[in-house]
C-alpha positions in Angstrom: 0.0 0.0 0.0 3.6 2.2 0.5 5.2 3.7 -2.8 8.3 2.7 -1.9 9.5 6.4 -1.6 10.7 6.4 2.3 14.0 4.9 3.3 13.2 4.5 7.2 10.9 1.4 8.0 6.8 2.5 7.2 4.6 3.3 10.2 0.7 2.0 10.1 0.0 6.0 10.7 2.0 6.8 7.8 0.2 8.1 4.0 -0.7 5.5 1.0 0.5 5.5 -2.4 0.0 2.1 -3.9 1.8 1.9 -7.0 -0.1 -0.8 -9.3 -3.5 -2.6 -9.0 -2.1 -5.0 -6.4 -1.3 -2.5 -3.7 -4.4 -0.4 -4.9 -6.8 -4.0 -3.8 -4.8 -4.2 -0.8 -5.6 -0.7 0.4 -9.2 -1.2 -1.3 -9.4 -4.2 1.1 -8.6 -2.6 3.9 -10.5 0.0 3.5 -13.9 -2.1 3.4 -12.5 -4.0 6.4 -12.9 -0.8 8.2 -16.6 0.2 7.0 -17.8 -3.6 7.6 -16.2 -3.8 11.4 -14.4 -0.3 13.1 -13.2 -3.1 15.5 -11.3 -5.9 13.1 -7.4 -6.3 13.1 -5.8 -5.3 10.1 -2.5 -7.3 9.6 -0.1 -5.6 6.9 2.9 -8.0 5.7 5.6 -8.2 2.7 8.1 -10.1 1.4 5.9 -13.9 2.6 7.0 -17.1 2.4 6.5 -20.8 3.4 6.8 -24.2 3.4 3.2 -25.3 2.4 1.8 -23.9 -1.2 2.7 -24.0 -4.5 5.1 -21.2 -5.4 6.7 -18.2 -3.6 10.3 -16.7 -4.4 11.9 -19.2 -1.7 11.0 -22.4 -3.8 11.0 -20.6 -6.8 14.8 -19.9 -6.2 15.7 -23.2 -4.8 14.2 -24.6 -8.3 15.7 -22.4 -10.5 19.2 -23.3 -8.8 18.5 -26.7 -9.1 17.9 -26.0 -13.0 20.4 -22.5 -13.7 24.5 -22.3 -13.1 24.0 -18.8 -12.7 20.8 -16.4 -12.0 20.3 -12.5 -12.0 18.6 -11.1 -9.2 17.3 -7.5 -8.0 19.2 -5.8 -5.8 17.8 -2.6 -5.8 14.5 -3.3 -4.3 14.7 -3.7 -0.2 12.2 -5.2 2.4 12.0 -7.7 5.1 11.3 -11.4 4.0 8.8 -12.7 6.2 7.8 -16.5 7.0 4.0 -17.7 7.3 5.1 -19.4 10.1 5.9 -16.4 11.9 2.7 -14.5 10.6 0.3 -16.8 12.3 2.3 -17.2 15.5 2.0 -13.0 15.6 -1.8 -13.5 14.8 -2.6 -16.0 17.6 -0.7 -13.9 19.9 -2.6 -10.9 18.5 -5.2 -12.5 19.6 -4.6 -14.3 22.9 -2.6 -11.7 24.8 -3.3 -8.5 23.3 -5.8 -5.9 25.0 -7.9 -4.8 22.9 -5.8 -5.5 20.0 -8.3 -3.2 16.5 -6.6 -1.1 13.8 -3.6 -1.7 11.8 -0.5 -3.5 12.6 2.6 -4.2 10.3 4.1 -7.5 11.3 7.2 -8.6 8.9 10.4 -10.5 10.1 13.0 -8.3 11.8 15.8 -7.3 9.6 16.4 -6.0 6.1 17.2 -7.6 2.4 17.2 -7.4 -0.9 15.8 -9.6 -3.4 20.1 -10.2 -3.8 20.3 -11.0 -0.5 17.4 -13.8 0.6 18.7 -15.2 -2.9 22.2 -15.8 -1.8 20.9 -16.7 1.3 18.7 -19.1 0.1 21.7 -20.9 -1.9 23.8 -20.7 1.3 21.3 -22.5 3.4 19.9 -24.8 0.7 23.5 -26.2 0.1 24.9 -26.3 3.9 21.8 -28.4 4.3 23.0 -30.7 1.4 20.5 -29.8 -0.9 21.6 -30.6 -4.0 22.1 -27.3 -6.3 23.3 -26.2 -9.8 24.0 -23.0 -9.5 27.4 -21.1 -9.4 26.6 -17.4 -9.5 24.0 -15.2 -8.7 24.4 -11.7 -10.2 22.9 -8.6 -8.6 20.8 -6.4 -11.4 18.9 -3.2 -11.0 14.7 -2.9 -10.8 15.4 -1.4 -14.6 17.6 -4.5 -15.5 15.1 -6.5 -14.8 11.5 -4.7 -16.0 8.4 -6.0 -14.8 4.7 -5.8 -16.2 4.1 -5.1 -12.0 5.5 -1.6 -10.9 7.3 -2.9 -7.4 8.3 -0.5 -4.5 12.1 0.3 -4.6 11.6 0.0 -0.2 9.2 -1.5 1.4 10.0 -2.0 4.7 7.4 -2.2 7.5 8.2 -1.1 11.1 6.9 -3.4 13.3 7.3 -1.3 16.5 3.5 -1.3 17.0 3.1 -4.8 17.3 6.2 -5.3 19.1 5.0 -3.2 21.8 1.6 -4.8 21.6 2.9 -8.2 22.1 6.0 -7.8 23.8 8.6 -9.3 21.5 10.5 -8.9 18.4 9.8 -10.7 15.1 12.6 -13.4 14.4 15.4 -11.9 12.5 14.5 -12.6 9.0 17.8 -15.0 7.8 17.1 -17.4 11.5 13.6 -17.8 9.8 14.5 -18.6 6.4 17.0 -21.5 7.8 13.7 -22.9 9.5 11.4 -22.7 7.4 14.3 -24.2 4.9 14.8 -27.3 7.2 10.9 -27.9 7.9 10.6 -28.3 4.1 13.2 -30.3 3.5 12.5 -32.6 5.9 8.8 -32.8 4.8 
């Protein structure tokens, strides 16, 4: 729902700008949430991934390095990659412990990364855990380098201060997640 402008983390209080149709039915979304119920719990997230589920960029990676020597990958575009596993924990907990817990909260894994970086990191994981892989390099590109029928936000960091507060905790750190969620699928 964020233009990507800022470079500090995005606050729930802070202005919308969606920058294609998908942020724009996000924000519709929410929107209508907030006519239906002025009480409901409105969970922003970015950058999700998990073990269950067809695709998402982790097991799109790990298949293209099972099939590619060598990938190009966005580095220009930053957020914080954020496990499913980790969003429903922070929703149960939302909803157990939390006073009173209505309005918008961001909830992302702690940390920051590029598109580069969980890709690398991805790789580095994937093979420590033996997982068998092709590829040999993975070459950082710019957002123009790599053009997109999908304008994409160049930062889209969330703070998750709100909810921290709220629940009492910070979100894992972003890389610690990624290595679970890694083992849990490969030893499905």
């Amino acid at each position: 729902v964020f233009d990507g402008r800022k470079n500090t983390p995005y606050l729930e209080t802070d202005l919308t700008n969606p920058l294609g149709v998908y942020g724009q039915s996000k924000l519709r979304g929410e929107e209508e949430i907030k006519t239906v119920n002025s009480q409901a719990i409105i969970l922003r997230t970015a950058w999700v991934y998990g073990s269950y589920g067809k695709s998402n960029f982790v097991k799109t990676m790990l298949r293209l390095g099972k099939e590619r020597e060598e990938l190009k990958v966005v580095v220009d575009q930053v957020g914080s990659p954020t496990w499913a596993k980790d969003i429903a924990t922070a929703i149960t907990q939302l909803l157990i412990n939390a006073d009173n817990p209505t309005g918008i909260y961001n909830f992302t894994n702690s940390g920051i990364a590029s598109w580069f970086d969980l890709t690398k990191a991805i790789f580095e994981e994937a093979k420590i855990s033996g997982i068998p892989l092709k590829i040999q390099r993975v070459i950082p590109i710019t957002t123009a380098e790599y053009p997109t029928p999908a304008v994409r936000p160049a930062y889209s960091v969330l703070s998750g201060q709100k909810i921290s507060q709220q629940l009492g905790y910070i979100p894992p750190y972003w890389r610690d997640s990624l290595k679970a969620m890694l083992n849990q699928l490969f030893n499905l």
